[in-house]
C-alpha positions in Angstrom: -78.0 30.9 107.7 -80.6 32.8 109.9 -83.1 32.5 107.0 -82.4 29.0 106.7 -82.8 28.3 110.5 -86.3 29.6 109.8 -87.6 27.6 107.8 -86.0 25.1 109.3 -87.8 25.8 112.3 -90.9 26.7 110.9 -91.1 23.0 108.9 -89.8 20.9 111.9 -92.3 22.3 114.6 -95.2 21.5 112.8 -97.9 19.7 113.9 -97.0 16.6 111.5 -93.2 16.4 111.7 -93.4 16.9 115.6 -95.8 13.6 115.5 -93.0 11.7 113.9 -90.4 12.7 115.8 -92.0 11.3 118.8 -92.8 8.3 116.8 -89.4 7.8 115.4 -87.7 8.2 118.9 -90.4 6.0 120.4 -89.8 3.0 117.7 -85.9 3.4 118.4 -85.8 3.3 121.8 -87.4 0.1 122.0 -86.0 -1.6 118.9 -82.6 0.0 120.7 -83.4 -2.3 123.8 -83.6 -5.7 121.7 -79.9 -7.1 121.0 -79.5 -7.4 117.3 -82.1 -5.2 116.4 -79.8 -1.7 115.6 -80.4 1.1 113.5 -80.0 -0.1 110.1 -82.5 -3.0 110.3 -85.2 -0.8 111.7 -84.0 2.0 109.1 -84.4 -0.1 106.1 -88.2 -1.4 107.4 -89.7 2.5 107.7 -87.8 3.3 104.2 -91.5 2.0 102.5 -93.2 3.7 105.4 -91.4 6.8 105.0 -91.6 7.1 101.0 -95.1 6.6 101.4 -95.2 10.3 103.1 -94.8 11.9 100.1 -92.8 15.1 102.2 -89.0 14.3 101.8 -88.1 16.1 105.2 -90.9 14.6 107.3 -89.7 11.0 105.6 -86.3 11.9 107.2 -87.2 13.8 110.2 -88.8 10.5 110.8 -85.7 8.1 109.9 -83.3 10.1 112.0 -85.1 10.1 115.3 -85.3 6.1 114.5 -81.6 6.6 114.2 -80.9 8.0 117.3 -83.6 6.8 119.1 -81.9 3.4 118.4 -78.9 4.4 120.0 -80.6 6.1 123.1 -82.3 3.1 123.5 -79.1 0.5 122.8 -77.6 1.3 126.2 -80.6 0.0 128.4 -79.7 -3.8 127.0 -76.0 -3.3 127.8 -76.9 -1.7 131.0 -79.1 -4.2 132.6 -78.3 -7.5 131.4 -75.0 -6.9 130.0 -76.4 -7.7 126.0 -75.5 -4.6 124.5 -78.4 -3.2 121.8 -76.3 -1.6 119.1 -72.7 -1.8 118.3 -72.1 1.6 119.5 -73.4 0.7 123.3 -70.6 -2.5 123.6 -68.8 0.5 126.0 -71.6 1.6 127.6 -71.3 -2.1 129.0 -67.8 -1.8 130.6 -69.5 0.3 133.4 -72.5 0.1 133.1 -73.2 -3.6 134.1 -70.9 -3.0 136.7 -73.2 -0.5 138.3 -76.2 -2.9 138.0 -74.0 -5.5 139.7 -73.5 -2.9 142.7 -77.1 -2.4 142.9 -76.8 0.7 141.0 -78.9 0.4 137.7 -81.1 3.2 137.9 -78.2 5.8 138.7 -76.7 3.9 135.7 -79.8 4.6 133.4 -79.9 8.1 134.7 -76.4 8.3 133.7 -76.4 7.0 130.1 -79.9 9.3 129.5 -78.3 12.4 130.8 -74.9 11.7 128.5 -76.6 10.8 125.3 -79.1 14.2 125.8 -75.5 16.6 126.1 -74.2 14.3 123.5 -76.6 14.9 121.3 -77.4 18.6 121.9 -73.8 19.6 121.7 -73.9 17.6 118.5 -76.8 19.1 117.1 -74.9 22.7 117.9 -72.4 22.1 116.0 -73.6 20.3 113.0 -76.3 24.1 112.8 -72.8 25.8 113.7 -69.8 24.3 111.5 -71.6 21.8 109.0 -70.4 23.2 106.1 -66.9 24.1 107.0 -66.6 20.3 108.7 -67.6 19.2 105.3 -64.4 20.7 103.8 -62.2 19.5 106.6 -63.6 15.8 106.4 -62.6 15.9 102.3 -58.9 16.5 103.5 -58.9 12.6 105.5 -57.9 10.1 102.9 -57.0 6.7 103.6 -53.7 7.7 105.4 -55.1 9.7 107.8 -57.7 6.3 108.0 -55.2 4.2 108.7 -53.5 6.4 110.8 -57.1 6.8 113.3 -57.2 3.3 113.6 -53.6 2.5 114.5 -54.6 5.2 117.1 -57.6 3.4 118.3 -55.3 -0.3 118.6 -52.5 2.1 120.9 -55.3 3.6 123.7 -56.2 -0.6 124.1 -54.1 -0.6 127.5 -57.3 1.7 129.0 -59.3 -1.6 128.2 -56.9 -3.9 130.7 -57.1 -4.5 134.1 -54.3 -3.6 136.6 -51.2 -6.4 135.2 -53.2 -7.2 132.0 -51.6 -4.8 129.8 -49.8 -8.2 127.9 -52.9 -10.0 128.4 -54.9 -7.0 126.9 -52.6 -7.4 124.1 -53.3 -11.3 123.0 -56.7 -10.3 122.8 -55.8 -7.5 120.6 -54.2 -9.6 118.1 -56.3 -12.6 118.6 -59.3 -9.8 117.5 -57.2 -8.5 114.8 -57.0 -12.4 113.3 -60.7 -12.8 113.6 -61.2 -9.4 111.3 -59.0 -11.1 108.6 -61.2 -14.4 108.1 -63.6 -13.5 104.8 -62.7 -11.0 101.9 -59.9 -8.0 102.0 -59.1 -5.6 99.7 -55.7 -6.9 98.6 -57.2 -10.3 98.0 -60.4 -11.1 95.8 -60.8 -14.9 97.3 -62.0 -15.5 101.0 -59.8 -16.1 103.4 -59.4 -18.5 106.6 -62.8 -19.6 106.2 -62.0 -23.4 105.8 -64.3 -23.7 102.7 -67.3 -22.5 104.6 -69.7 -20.9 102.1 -71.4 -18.6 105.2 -67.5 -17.4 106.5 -67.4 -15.3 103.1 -68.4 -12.1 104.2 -66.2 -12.9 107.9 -67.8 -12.8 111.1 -70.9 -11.1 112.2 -69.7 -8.0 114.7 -73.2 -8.4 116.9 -72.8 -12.5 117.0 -69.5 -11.9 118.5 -70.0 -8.8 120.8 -73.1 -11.2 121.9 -70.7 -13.8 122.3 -68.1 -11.9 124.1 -70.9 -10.2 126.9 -74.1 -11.5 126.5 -73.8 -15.3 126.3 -71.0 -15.7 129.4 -73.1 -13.1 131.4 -76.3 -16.0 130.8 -73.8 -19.1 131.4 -72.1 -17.1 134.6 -75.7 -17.2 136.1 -76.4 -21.2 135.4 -72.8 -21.6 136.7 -73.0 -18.9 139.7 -76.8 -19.3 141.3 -75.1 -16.5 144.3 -74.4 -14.5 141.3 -78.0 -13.1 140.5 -78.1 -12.2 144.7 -75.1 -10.4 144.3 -77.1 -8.1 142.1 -79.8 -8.0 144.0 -81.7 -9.0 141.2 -84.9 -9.3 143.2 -84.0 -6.7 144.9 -85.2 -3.2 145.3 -84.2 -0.4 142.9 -82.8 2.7 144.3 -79.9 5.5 144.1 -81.9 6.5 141.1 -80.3 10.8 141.5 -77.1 11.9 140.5 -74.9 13.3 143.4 -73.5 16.8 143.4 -69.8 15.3 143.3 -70.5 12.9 140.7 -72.2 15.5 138.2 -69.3 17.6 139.0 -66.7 14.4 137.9 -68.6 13.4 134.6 -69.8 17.0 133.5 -65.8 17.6 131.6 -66.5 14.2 130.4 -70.0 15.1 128.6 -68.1 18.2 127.3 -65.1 16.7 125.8 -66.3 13.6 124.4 -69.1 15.0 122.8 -66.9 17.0 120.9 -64.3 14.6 119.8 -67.5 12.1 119.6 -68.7 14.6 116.8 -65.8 15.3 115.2 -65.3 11.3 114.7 -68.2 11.0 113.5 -68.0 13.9 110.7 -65.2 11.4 109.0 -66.9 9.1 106.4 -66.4 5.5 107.8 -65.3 6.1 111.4 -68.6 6.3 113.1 -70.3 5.7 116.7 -69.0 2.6 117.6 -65.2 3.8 117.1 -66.0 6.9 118.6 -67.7 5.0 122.2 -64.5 3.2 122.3 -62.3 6.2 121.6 -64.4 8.3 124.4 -63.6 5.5 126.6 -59.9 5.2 126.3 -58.7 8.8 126.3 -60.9 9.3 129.3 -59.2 6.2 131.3 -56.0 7.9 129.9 -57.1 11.4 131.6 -58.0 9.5 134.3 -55.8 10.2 137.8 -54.6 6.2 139.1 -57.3 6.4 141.8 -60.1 6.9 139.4 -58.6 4.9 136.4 -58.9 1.8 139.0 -62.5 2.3 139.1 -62.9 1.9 134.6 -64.5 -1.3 134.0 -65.6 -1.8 137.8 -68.4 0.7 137.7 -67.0 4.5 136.8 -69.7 7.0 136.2 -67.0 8.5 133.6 -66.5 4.8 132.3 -70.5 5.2 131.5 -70.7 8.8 130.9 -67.7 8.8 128.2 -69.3 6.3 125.4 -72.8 7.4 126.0 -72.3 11.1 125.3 -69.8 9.9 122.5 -71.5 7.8 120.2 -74.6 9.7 120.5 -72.3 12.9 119.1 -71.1 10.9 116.7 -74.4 9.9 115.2 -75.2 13.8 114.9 -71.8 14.4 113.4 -72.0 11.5 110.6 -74.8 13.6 109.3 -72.3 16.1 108.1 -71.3 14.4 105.0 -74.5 12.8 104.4 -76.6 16.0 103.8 -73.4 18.3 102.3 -71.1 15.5 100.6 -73.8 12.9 100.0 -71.0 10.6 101.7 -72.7 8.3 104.0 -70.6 8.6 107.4 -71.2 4.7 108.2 -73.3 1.9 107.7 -76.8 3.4 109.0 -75.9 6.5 107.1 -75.6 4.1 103.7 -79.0 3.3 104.6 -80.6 6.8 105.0 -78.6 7.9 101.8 -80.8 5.4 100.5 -83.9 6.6 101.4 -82.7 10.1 100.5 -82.4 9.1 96.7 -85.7 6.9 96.8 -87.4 10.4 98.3 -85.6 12.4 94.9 -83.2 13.9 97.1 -79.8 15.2 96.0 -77.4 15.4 99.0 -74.6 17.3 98.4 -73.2 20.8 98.4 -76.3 22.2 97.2 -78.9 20.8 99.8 -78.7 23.6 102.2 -79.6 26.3 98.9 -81.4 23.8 96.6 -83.4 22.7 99.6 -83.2 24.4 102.7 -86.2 23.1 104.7 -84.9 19.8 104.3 -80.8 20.6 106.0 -82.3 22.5 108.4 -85.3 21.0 109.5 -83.2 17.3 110.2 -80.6 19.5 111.9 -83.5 21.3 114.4 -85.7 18.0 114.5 -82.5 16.2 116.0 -82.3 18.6 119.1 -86.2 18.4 119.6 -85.3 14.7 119.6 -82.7 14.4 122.1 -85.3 16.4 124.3 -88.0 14.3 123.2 -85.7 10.7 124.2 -84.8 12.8 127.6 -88.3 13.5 128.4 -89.6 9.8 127.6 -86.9 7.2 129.3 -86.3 9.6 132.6 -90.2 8.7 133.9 -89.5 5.3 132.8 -86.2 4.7 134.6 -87.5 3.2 137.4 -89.9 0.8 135.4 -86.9 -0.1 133.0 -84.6 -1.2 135.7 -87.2 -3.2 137.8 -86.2 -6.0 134.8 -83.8 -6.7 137.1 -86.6 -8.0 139.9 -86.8 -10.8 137.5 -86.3 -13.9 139.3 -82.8 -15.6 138.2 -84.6 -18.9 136.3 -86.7 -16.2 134.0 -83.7 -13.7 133.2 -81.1 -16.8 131.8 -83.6 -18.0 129.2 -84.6 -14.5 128.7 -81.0 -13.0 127.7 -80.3 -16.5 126.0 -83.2 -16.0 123.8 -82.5 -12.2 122.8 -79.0 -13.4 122.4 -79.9 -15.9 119.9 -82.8 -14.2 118.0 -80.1 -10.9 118.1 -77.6 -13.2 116.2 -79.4 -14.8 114.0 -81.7 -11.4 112.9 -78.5 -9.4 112.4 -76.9 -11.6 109.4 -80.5 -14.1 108.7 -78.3 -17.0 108.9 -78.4 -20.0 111.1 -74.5 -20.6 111.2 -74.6 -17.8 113.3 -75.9 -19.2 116.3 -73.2 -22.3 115.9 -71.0 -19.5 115.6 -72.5 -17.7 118.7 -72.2 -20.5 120.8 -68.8 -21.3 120.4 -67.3 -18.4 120.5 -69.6 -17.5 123.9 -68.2 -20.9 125.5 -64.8 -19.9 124.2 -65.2 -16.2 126.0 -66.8 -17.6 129.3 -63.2 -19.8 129.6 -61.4 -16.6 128.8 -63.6 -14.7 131.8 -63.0 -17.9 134.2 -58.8 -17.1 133.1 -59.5 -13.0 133.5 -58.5 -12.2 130.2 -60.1 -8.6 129.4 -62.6 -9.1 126.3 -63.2 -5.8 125.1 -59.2 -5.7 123.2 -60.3 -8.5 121.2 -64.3 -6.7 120.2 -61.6 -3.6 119.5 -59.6 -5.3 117.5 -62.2 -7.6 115.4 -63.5 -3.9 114.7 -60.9 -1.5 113.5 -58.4 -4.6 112.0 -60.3 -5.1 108.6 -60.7 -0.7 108.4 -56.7 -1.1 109.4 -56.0 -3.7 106.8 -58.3 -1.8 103.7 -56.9 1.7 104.1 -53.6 0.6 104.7 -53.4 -1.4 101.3 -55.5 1.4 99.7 -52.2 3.6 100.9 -49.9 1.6 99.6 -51.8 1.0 96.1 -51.9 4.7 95.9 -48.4 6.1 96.8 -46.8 2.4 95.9 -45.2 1.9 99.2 -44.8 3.4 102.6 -43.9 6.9 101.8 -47.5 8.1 102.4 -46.6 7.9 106.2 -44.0 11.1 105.7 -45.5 12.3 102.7 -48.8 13.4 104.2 -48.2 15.2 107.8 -51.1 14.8 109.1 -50.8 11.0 109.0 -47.8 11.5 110.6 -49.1 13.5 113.5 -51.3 10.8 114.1 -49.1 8.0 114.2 -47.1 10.3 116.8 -49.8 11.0 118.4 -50.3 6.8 118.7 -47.2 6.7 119.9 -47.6 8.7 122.8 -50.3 7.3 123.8 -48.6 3.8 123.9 -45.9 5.3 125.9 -48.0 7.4 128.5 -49.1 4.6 130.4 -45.3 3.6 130.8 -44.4 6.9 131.6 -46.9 7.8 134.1 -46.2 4.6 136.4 -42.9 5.2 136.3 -44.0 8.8 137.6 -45.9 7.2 140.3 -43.2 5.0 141.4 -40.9 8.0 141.3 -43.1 9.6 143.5 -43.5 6.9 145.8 -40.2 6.6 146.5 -39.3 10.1 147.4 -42.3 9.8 149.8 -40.8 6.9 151.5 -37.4 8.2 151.5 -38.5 11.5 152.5 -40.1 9.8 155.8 
């Protein structure tokens, strides 16, 4: 291991593969900043670039700091206009526009860069640290344990409601859930629910509607609510840009534990950031004392701090079955498995002996990253955030048209905006009645993984017995139900509580 940190080192610090990390983080971040424009459409335009390098770890020293540059850079859309950049920064908007709203959007920026640097460093760690042996713990999730995760995700949706919107938080669960179904499923080979439209094959886009669900009503809120943009000051002047003492002390156990379970999410093949942002969000509302969980989706720092340093773990973590399963860990992982085959590169158990300069360079080159991405946005904080001086009849057909080019780049078809539009209209009513939108992103996202490893389950073990038959399923359907029942049991608590005060005086 010490020889093969090394060369590691000795290949990533070089003149040439320090260039392109800087490069790669640099093209990211800003491609991160346009809605629509994630990782893997950036990823799969420097594949040509990067073949033409000729040096297999320089090509993919190069892709990953597009990689996570991207996802540094996704949470300054969702941030500042409320149009988040990737999928895996849709959380990062539950607080963060809420801070801009208060007048807050450079503590916010200072926030997100501060949680996705730990994030990422603590991932980098422990991908140098436990790589291999998370390798062998990933091959024991099959898709029980799958099914299980994501029936795990749908219990933690009460930390996405309101106070009194646990039922309402609900209907948007399921109505999400529906949504997932319309197109192709595993137990049937014909589309489904897509009223004979040719383009509703392959379902609905997961940008279109997470555009649809924030982006759009945030642009139609402004046309409908001119006092709206004042409330923001969006004119106004920039300031609290510095962390206080008390509120690095509140988010610094945040940054530790989600960017651990952030990384372990991402070591299992399929789960990825965008589960893992949601994930962070929810247990930390669920950790949350009443006073503080009051404050998630209002403008928490932890409500920022959680998905930030989450997802940007998890993108670190999915690398461990990439480079020692050859198992791409999610969709922009599919992408860079890709370009490891087009560069003649075996991933696998043998990478880190067959080649060693290539494991361990990535593995180094991503912490040099993360310092790299810290080192760039801080400076430009200020900058960044002064979009929000913008005058009100510039920033609507600004966000309108990243909206609609976002859309329509992520699936190259024109039904999406249609789509887009309606659905935005639809969410804007669904705002105006206070119904909480992120249950229904949640459920559009983990119902089709749901529905496929459920009926891969059942195929396999030709029933239900898979949920006794494999115990670590079962611990985490108990674990799901706890979490559905801790909410319960806490306000009861409270109320307990409350009335021995009152009796007591």
């Amino acid at each position: 291991m010490l020889e093969g940190l090394m060369i590691g080192l000795t290949t990533a610090l070089s003149t040439q593969n320090l260039i392109l990390v800087v490069g790669g983080c640099l093209v990211g971040t800003f491609i991160g900043m346009l809605p629509g424009l994630g990782p893997m459409s950036i990823i799969a335009i420097m594949i040509p670039i990067a073949v033409t390098i000729g040096d297999a770890s320089a090509a993919l020293i190069l892709l990953a700091g597009v990689y996570y540059g991207a996802v540094f850079g996704g949470s300054t859309s969702s941030i500042l206009i409320n149009a988040p950049g990737v999928a895996s920064t849709v959380a990062t908007s539950f607080d963060g526009y809420p801070l801009t709203r208060q007048g807050k959007a450079g503590k916010a920026l200072t926030i997100a860069a501060i949680s996705s640097f730990a994030g990422g460093t603590i991932g980098a760690i422990l991908l140098l640290v436990f790589a291999p042996m998370l390798a062998s713990v990933a091959l024991l999730f099959h898709s029980s344990e799958y099914f299980a995760l994501m029936v795990v995700g749908l219990s933690a949706i009460a930390a996405f409601a309101g106070t009194g919107q646990v039922f309402k938080a609900l209907l948007m669960t399921f109505l999400g859930l529906a949504l997932g179904t319309v197109g192709e499923g595993v137990l049937f080979n014909m589309p489904r629910f897509t009223g004979g439209i040719l383009d509703l094959q392959s379902g609905f886009g997961f940008i279109t509607l997470a555009m649809a669900m924030f982006a759009l009503p945030e642009a139609l809120y402004l046309v409908l609510d001119p006092d709206r943009s004042k409330q923001t000051g969006a004119g106004g002047k920039i300031k609290d840009l510095r962390i206080t003492k008390d509120e690095a002390k509140s988010i610094a156990p945040v940054i530790g534990r989600q960017s651990i379970q952030g990384f372990l999410i991402g070591v299992l093949p399929g789960a990825g950031a965008t589960i893992a942002s949601f994930l962070g969000y929810a247990v930390e509302r669920n950790l949350a004392t009443k006073e503080e969980q009051a404050k998630f989706g209002k403008g928490s720092v932890k409500g920022l701090a959680a998905p930030e340093s989450a997802n940007n773990a998890a993108c670190t973590g999915s690398f461990v079955p990439l480079l020692t399963l050859g198992i791409p860990g999610s969709g922009t992982t599919a992408i860079l498995l890709g370009a490891l085959i087009a560069l003649n590169v075996s991933p696998g158990p043998r990478l880190m002996i067959d080649d060693p300069e290539i494991f361990w360079a990535v593995i180094i080159s991503m912490y040099i990253g993360n310092l790299v991405l810290l080192i760039l946005n801080l400076p430009l904080i200020p900058y960044i955030a002064k979009v929000l001086a913008v005058p009100r009849n510039y920033l609507i057909p600004f966000i309108l048209f990243f909206t609609l080019m976002g859309a329509y780049i992520g699936q190259n078809n024109a039904t999406e905006l249609l789509i887009l539009v309606g659905f935005g209209v639809v969410a804007t009513a669904f705002r105006f009645a206070d119904y909480p939108l992120a249950p229904l992103l949640i459920g559009f996202i983990l119902g089709p993984l749901l529905e496929n490893n459920f009926a891969r389950s059942m195929q396999l073990y030709d029933g239900i017995a898979f949920i006794w038959q494999r115990p670590m399923t079962m611990v985490l359907l108990i674990l799901a139900v706890l979490l559905i029942l801790l909410p319960g049991f806490r306000a009861r608590r409270a109320a307990a509580r409350a009335k021995g005060a009152a009796d007591g005086d």
